[in-house]
N, C-alpha and C positions, 0 to 999 in steps of 0.2 A: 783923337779924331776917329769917330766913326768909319769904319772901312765896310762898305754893303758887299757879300757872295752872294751870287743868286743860284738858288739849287737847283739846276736843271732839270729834275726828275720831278718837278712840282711847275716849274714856269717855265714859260713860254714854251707848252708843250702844244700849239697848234702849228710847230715847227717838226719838222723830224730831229731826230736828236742832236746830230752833227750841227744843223743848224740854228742850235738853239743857243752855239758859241757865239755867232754874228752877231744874233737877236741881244743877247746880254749886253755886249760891250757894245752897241747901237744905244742901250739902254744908260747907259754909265756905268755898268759894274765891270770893276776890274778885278774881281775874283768868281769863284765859280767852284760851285760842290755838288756831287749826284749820290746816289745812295752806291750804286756799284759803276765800274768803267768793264768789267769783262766782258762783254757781249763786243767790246771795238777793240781792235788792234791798237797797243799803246802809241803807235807808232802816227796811227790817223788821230788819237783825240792831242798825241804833242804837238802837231800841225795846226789842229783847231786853237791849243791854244796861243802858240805862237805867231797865229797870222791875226787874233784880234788884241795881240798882248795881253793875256787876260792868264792869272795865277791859280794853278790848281789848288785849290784849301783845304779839300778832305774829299775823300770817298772813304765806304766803309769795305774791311774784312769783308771774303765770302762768304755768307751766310746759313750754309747747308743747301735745302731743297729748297726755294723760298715758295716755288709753286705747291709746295707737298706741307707747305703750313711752316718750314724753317724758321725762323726768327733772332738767327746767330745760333754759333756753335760754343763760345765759352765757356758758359756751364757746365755743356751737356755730359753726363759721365757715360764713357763707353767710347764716346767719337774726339778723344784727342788726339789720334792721329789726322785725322782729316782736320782737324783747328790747326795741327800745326802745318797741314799741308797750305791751308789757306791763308797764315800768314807769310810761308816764301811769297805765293802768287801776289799777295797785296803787296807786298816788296818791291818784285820788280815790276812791277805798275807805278808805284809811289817812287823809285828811283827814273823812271823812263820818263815820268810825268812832275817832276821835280815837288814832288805835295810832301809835305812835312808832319804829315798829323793822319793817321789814321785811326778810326772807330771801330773797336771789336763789340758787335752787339752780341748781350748776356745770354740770350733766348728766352725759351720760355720753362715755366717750369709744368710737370703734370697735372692734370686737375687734380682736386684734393689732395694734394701734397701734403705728406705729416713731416714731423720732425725729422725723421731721418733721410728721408727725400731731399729735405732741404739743405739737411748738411753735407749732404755727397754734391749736391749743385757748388754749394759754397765754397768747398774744398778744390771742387773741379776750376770752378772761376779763380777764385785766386792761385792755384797753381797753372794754369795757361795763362793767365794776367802776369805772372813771374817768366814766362815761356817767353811770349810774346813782347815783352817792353826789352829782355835782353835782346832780342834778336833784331830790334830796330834798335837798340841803342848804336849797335854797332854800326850800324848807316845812317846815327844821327837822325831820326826820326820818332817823333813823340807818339804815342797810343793813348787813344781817349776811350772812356767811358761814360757811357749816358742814361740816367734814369729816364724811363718810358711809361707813361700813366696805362694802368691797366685798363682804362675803355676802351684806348683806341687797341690795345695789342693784350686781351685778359693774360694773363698768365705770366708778363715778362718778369725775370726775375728780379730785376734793380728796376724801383719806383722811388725811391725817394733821394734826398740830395743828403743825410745824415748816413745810410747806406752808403751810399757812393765814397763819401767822409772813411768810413770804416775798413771799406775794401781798398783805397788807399794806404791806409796804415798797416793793412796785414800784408798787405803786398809788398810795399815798401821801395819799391819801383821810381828812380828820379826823373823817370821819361813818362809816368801817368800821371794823365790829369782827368781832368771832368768836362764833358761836354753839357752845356748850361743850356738846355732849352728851355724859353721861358713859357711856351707852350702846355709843355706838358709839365714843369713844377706850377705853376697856377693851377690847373688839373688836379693834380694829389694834393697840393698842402698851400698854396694860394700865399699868402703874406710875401709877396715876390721878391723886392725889392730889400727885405730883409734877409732870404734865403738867398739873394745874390751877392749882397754884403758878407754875409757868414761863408758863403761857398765860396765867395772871389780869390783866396789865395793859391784854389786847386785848379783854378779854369784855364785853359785851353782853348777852348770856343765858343760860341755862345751862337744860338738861334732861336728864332725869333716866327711868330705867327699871330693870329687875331687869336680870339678866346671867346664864344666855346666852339666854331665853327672850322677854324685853321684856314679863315681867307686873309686879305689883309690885313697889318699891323694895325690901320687907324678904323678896324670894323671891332665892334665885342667888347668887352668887359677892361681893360687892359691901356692902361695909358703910358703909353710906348715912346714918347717926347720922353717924357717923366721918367721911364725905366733905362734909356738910353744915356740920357743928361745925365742918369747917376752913375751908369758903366763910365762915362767917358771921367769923369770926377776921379773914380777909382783909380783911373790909371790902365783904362786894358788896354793894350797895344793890338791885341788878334781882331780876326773877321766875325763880324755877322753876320751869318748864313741867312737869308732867307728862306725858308721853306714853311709856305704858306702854299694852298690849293686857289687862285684867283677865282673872283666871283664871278670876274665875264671873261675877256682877252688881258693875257698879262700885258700889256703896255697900258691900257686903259685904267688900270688901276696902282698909277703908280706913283698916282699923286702924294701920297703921303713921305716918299722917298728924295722928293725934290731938295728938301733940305740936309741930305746927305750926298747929292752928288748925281743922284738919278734923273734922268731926263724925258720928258712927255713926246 
């Protein structure tokens, strides 16, 4: 059975943030994911979620400066102390807010990166990717990894889902998995629904947007009945993030969710 999260950082943002817990579970969803929670005291968004019952699914690692162009710290070679400083903080966020899954983004890599550029990022990512899955092991909590199409973010370093495949096995990690956005693999390499067959044993989580625009599921390219009907076949038990950018007011467009629980 389909489970809908609706990504706060993308809907129902004609609310203030706090307020956009109400708006969800007004809406039907009974989960909820935002790119980061730091900017709130763990203490007000546990309130948020316990007064509309509604399950924390994921936020992601700190991400460096993000105003200064950051894009995750993983890779980066030089700044692994600060990666590991940002996985304690994601921790006790993730313990205070009871969320089981957290995304450490790759970053980005330099413009024209040569070969060796790219092997000190590699080295970097999978030795923090080994850092980072022990230290949530121990509090029982999974670490995800997600390719990111280089249009919307040039330079990220994990774009594709046979990557992600790869840093998997070097890692070797029983708490990484793959976060499956079907967004951005349609983006890089398209054939979807075959790349979510082939990826489905590493996954984690999966989210979900239109194609090529990133508003609704039932707007673009992208037949989302179809892509779902075959997750749910597979057997995934996790959530579906939402995180699409709404064409007008998120409740207006929410028609396409009705058959998974969501209401007008």
């Amino acid at each position: 059975m389909i489970r809908l999260a609706a990504n706060l950082s993308m809907l129902f943002t004609e609310h203030d943030f706090i307020d956009r817990f109400p708006a969800a579970a007004k809406a039907g969803f009974r989960g909820v994911e935002y790119l980061f929670p730091y900017a709130y005291d763990p203490d007000e968004l546990r309130d948020a979620l316990n007064a509309n019952d509604l399950t924390q699914v994921l936020f992601n690692l700190p991400p460096g400066d993000w105003e200064a162009g950051d894009r995750g710290l993983t890779s980066l070679p030089g700044r692994e102390q600060e990666f590991r400083d940002s996985v304690s903080r994601a921790i006790r966020y993730a313990e205070a807010l009871d969320c089981s899954q957290l995304h450490a983004m790759a970053g980005l890599l330099p413009a024209e990166a040569g070969v060796d550029v790219r092997s000190a990022h590699l080295n970097t990512y999978v030795n923090n990717l080994r850092y980072a899955g022990a230290e949530l092991a121990k509090v029982g909590k999974t670490l995800l990894i997600e390719p990111i199409n280089g249009r919307d973010m040039p330079g990220f370093f994990l774009q594709r889902q046979a990557q992600a495949r790869d840093i998997l096995a070097q890692v070797g990690a029983d708490n990484l998995r793959v976060q499956f956005d079907a967004y951005h693999c349609q983006i890089v390499e398209g054939d979807l629904i075959r790349n979510l067959e082939t990826q489905f044993p590493n996954i984690g989580h999966v989210q979900i947007a239109g194609v090529p625009e990133r508003q609704e599921p039932d707007v673009g390219e992208l037949n989302y009945p179809a892509i779902l009907a075959r997750l749910d076949a597979l057997g995934y038990q996790g959530w579906v993030g939402c995180e699409y950018r709404p064409a007008g007011g998120t409740q207006a467009g929410l028609g396409w969710g009705t058959d998974y629980g969501l209401t007008l």
